[in-house]
VOTOR-74456 format. One record per residue (C-alpha): residue number from 1; x, y, z; residue in one letter. Coordinates in nm, 3 decimals, m for minus. Layout:
N
nr,east,north,up,rest
NUM,X,Y,Z,A
...
end
This chain:
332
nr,east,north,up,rest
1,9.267,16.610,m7.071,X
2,9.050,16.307,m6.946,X
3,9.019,16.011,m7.135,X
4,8.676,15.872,m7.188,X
5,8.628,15.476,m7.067,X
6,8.436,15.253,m7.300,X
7,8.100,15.092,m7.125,X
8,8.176,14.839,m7.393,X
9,8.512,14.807,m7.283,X
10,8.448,14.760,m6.946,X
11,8.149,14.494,m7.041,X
12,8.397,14.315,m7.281,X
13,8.651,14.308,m6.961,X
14,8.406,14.153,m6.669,X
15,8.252,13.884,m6.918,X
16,8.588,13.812,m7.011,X
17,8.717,13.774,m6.639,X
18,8.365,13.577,m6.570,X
19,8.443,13.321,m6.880,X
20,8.797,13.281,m6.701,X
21,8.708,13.223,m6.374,X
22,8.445,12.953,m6.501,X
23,8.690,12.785,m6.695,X
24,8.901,12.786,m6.392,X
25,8.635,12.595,m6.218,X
26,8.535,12.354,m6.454,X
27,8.946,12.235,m6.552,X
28,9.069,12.274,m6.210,X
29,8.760,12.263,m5.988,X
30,8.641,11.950,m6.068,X
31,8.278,12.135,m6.071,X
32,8.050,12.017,m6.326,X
33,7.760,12.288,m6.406,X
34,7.574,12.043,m6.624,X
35,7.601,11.741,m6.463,X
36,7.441,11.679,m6.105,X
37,7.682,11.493,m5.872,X
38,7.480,11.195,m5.751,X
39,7.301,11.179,m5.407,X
40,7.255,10.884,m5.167,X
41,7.027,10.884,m4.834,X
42,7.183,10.711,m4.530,X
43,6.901,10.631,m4.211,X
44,7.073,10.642,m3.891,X
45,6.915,10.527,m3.607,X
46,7.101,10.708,m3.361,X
47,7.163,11.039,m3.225,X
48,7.377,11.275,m3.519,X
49,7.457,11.544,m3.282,X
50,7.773,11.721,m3.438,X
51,7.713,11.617,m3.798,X
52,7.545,11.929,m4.024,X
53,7.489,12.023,m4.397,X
54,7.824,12.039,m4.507,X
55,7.997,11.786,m4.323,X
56,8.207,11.548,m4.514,X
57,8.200,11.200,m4.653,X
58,8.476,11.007,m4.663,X
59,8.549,10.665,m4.804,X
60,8.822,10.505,m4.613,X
61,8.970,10.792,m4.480,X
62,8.958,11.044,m4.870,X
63,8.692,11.314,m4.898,X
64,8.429,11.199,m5.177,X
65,8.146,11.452,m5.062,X
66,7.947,11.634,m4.840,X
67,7.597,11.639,m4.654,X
68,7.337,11.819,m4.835,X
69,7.040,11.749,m4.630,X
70,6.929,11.610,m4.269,X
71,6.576,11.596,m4.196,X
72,6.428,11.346,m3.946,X
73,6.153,11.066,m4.010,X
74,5.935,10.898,m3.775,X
75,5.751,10.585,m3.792,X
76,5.382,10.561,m3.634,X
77,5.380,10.185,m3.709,X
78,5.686,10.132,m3.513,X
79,5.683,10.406,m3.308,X
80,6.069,10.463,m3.431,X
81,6.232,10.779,m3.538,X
82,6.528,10.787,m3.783,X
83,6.736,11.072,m3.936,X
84,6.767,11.077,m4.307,X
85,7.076,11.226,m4.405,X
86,7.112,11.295,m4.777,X
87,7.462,11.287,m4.902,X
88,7.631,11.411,m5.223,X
89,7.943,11.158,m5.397,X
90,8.199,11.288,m5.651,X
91,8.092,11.093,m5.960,X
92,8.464,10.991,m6.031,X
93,8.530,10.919,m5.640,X
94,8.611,10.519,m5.724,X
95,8.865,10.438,m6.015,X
96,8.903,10.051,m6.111,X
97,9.271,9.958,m6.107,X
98,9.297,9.873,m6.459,X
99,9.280,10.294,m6.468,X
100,8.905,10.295,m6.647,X
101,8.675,10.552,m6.525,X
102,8.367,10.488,m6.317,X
103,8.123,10.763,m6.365,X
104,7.862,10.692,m6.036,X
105,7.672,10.925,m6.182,X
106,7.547,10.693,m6.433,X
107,7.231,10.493,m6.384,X
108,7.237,10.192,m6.172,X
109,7.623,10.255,m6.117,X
110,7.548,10.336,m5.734,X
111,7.291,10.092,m5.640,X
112,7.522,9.798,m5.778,X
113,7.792,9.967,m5.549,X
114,7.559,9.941,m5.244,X
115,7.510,9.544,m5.365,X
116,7.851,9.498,m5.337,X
117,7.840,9.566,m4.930,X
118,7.914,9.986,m4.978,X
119,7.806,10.100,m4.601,X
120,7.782,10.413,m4.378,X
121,7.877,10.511,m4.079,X
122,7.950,10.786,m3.863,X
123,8.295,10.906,m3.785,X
124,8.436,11.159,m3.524,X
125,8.630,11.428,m3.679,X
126,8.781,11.551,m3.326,X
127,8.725,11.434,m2.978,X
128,8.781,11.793,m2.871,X
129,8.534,11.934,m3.080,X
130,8.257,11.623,m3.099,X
131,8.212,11.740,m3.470,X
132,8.067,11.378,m3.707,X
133,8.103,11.345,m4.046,X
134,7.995,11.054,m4.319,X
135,8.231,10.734,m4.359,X
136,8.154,10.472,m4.623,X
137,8.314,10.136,m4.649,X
138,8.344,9.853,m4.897,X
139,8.229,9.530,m4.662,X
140,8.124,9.173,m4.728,X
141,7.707,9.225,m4.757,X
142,7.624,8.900,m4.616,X
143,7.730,9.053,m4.285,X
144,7.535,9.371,m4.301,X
145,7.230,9.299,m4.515,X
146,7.054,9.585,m4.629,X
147,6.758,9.688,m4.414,X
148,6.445,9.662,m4.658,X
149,6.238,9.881,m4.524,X
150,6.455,10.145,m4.552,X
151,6.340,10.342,m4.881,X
152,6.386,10.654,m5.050,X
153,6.161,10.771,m5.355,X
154,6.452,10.992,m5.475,X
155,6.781,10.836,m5.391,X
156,6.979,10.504,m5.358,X
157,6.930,10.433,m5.006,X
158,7.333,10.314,m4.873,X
159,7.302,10.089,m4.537,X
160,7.369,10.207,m4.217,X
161,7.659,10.037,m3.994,X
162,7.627,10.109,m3.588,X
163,7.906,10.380,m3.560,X
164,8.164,10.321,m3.223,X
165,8.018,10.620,m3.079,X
166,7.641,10.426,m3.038,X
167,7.867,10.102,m2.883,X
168,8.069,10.350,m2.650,X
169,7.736,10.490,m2.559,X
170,7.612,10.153,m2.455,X
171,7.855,10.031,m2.301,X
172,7.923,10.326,m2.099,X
173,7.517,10.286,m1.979,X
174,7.574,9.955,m1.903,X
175,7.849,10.040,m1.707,X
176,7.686,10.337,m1.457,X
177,7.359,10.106,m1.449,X
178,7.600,9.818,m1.301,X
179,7.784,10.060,m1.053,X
180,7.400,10.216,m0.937,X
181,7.325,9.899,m0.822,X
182,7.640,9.809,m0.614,X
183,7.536,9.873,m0.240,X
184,7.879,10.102,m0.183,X
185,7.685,10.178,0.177,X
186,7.687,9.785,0.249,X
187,8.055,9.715,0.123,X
188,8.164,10.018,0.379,X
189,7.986,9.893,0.651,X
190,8.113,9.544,0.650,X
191,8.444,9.617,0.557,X
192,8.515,9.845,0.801,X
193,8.369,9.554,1.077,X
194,8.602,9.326,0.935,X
195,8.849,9.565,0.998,X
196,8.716,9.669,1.367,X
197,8.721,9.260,1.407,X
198,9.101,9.232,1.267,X
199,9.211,9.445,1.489,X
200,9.013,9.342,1.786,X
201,9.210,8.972,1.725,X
202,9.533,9.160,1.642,X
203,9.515,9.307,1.976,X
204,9.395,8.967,2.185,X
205,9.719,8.791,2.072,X
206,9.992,8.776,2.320,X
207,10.259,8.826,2.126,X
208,10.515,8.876,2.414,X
209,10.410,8.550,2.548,X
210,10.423,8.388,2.220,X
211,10.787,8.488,2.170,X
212,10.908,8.368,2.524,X
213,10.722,8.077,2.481,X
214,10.940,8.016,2.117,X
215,11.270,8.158,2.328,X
216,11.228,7.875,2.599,X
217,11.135,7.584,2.404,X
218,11.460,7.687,2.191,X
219,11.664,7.708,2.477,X
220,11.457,7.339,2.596,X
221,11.557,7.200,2.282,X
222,11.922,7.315,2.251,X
223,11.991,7.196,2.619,X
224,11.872,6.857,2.567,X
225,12.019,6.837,2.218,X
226,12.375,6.897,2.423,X
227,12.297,6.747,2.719,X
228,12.550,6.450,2.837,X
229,12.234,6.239,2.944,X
230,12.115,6.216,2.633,X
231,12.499,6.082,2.462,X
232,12.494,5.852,2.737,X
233,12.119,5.665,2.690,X
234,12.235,5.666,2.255,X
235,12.558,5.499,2.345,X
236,12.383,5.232,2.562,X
237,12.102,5.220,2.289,X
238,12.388,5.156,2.029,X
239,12.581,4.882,2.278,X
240,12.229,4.671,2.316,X
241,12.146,4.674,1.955,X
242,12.515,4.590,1.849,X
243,12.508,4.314,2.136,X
244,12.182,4.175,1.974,X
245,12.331,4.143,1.617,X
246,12.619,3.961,1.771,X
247,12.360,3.685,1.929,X
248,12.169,3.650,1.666,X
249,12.433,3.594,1.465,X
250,12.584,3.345,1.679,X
251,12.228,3.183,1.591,X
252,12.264,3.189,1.246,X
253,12.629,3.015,1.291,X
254,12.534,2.679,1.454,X
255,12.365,2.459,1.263,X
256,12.451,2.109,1.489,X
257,12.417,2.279,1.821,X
258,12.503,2.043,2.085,X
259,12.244,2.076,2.445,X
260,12.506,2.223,2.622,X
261,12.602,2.562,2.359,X
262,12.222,2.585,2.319,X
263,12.190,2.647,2.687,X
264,12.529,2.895,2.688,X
265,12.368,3.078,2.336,X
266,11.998,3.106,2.533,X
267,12.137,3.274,2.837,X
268,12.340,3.484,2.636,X
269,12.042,3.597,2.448,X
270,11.860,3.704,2.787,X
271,12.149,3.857,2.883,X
272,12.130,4.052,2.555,X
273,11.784,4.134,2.572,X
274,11.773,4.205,2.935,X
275,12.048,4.471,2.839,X
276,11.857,4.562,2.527,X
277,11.558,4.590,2.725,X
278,11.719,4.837,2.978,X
279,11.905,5.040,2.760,X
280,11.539,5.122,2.592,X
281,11.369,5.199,2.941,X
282,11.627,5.430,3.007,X
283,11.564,5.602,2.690,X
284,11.203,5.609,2.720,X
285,11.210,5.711,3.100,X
286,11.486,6.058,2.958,X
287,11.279,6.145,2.701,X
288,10.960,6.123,2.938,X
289,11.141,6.389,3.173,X
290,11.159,6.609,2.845,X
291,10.765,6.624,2.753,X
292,10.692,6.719,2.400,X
293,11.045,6.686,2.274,X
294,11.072,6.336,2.204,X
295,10.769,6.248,2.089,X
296,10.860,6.009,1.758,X
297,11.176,5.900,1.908,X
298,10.906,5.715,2.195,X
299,10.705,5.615,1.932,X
300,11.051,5.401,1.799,X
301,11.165,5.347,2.106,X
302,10.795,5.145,2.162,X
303,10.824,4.963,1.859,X
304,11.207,4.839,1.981,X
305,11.090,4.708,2.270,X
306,10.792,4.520,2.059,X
307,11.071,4.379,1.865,X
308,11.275,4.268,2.225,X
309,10.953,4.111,2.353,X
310,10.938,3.898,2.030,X
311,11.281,3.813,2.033,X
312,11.234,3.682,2.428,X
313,10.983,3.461,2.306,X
314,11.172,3.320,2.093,X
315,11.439,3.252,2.322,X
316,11.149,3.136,2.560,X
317,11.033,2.864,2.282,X
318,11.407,2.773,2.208,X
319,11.484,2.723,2.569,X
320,11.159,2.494,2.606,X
321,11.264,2.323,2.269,X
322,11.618,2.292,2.169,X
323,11.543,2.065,1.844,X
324,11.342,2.367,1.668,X
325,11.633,2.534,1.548,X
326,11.726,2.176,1.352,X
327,11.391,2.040,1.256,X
328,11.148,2.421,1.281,X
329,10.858,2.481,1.422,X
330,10.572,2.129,1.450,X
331,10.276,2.141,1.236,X
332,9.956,2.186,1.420,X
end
């Protein structure tokens, strides 16, 4: 025997289920059927390719809303075309820290907001998929003033702030419009001449020659470094100079000279010089058999036998007058 279902019953059990599922909504959902969630227009001037009705908005990183509308304005004054993207806020999206409620639904509550330096920009969601969405931002205003010309009859119009994508963009044009104009055809040209002239020099070098040459001025050097001839001339060198002291000393030591040591000390001197004098011709006359070798040791050698031709002077004037060494040299 069937049993006959109630239409009543059945009415009585959808409405029920219907008044359920709308409470569900209302306590859990956070959907409001008679409030409207408020609505703010952003104007981006800039390409929005990847952001569509139902992308989010996010403020500082938390989902407030979505995108309800795009549509796309143009200017004839200007010439300039913007998108208008109208976005829809969660009415209790900001809470104060003392824990109060802020209902931006309220009049006035998101304009003051927008005052206070609330911005947009857009985001990227995922580099792989190039989708955009809506981020806002709490900034200082006096940095990004408000555009005044931006205006919407129906909703609180929130400043735009250029998103990283537009500077990438530029920067990235800027880039390829530098590296069109480098010559690339030029820069291969001359550098492979400066190469072809490298190696052109590389190969003119005699680099054989210019190690023998090294090898035998080394073994030059080295022979007269060691060579007994050399020993010999330094020795005699040593013997003048030491002889020299010794007279002039001997100067220094008589102070009543009588005629007779003044003659003895004056031919000692030329004795001293004459072997001074010889001892630096022989050096000079070595170290001019050994060209480029000796080179400063001439130059001192020249200056020693400056110093012996003053000193024979001076014997010179002390042989011609005796009394100078007690009474000095007459005024003029």
């Amino acid at each position: 025997m069937k049993t006959k279902v109630s239409p009543a019953v059945v009415g009585a059990f959808v409405i029920g289920g219907l008044a359920l599922l709308f409470l569900s909504l209302v306590s859990f959902g956070g959907i409001s059927f008679l409030s409207k969630p408020p609505r703010f227009t952003v104007f981006f001037n800039e390409s929005i390719h990847g952001l569509d009705l139902g992308s989010p908005v996010k403020l500082r990183g938390v989902r407030v809303g979505r995108v309800v509308d795009l549509n796309l304005r143009y200017e004839p004054a200007t010439g300039r075309s913007v998108v208008a993207v109208v976005c829809e806020i969660h009415k209790d999206a900001l809470t104060p820290v003392d824990g109060a409620g802020m209902d931006l639904g309220q009049s006035g509550a998101l304009q003051r907001l927008v005052d206070r330096g609330l911005r947009a920009q857009l985001g990227v969601l995922g580099l792989a998929t190039g989708l955009l969405y809506v981020e806002l931002d709490l900034v200082n205003p006096a940095d990004f003033p408000a555009d005044p010309a931006a205006r919407d009859p129906r909703y609180v119009v929130v400043p735009a702030l250029p998103s990283a994508i537009s500077a990438f963009q530029a920067s990235a044009s800027e880039i390829l419009a530098k590296v069109k104009r480098v010559d690339f055809v030029g820069l291969a040209e001359e550098l492979k001449a400066l190469v072809a002239q490298t190696r052109r020099q590389v190969a003119g070098i005699d680099v054989k020659g210019l190690v023998d040459q090294w090898r035998t001025t080394g073994v030059a050097v080295e022979a007269l470094a060691t060579s007994p001839e050399l020993r010999r001339t330094l020795a005699n060198l040593d013997a003048a100079v030491a002889e020299l002291r010794a007279t002039v000393a001997r100067f220094d030591a008589q102070v009543e000279p009588t005629g007779r040591e003044l003659a003895a000390t004056l031919a000692e001197a030329r004795r001293s010089l004459q072997a001074f004098g010889e001892a630096a011709g022989e050096t000079r006359r070595f170290f001019a058999g050994n060209a480029g070798v000796g080179t400063e040791l001439g130059e001192t050698l020249g200056r020693l036998n400056e110093a012996a031709a003053a000193v024979t002077r001076l014997a010179d004037y002390l042989e011609r007058n005796p009394n100078a060494l007690l009474s000095g040299r007459p005024r003029p």
